[in-house]
C-alpha positions as semicolon CSV with decimal commas, in nm:
position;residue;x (nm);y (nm);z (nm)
1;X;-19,778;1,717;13,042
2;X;-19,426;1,623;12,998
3;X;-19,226;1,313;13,014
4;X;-18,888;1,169;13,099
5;X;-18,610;1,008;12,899
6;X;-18,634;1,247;12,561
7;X;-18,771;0,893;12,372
8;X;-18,785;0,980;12,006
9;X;-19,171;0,948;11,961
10;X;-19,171;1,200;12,255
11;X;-19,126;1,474;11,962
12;X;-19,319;1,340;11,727
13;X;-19,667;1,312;11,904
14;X;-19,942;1,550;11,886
15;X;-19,861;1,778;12,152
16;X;-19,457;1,735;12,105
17;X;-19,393;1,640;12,471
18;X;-19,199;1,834;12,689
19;X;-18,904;1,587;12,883
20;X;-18,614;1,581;13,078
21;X;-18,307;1,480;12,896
22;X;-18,027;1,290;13,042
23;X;-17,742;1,183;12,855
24;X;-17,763;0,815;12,790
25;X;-17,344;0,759;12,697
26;X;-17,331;0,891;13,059
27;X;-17,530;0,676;13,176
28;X;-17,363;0,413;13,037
29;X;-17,044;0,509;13,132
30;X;-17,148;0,560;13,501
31;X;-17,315;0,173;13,525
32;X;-17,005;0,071;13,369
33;X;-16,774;0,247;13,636
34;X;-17,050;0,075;13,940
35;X;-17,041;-0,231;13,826
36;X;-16,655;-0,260;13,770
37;X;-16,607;-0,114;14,122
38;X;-16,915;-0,389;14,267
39;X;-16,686;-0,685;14,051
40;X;-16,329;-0,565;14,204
41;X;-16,506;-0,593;14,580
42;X;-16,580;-0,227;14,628
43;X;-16,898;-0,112;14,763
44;X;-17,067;0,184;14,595
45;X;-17,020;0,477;14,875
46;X;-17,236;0,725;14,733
47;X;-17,515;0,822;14,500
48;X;-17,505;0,912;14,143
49;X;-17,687;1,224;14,074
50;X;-17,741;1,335;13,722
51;X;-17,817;1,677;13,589
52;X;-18,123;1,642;13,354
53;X;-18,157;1,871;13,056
54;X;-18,534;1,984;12,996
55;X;-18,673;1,981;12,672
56;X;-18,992;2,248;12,663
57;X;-19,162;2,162;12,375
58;X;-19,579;2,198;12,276
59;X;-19,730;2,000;12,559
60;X;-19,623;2,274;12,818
61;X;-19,686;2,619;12,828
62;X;-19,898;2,901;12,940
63;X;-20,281;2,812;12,949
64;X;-20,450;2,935;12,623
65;X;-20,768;3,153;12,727
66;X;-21,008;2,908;12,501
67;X;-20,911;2,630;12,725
68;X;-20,914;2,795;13,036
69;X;-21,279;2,952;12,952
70;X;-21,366;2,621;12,814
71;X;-21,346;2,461;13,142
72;X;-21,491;2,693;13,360
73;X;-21,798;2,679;13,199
């Protein structure tokens, strides 16, 4: 299972839950740059394409052989 985002509860729950990370100051500073371009008349010629970081944490991983036997039965 994994999520997206890197919230804080994501570590704290019961798996830990694995995310992808993306920076949120460069977020910010890339909405900022937009919508001063979209105010001064420009229109927005491409796509913004960010690089997420992945955080593997419990709720990914190999499949334990308990579980695995546990649901083939």
């Amino acid at each position: 299972m994994t999520g997206f985002d890197d919230i804080p509860l994501a570590q704290y729950v019961a798996p830990a839950l694995t995310t992808a990370s993306v920076s949120h100051s460069e977020l910010g500073v890339l909405a900022w740059r937009r919508m001063r371009a979209l105010m001064s008349g420009e229109q927005p010629g491409h796509d913004v394409v960010f690089q997420p970081r992945l955080e593997v944490r419990a709720s990914s991983g190999p499949v334990r052989v308990a579980a695995a036997e546990a649901g083939a039965s």
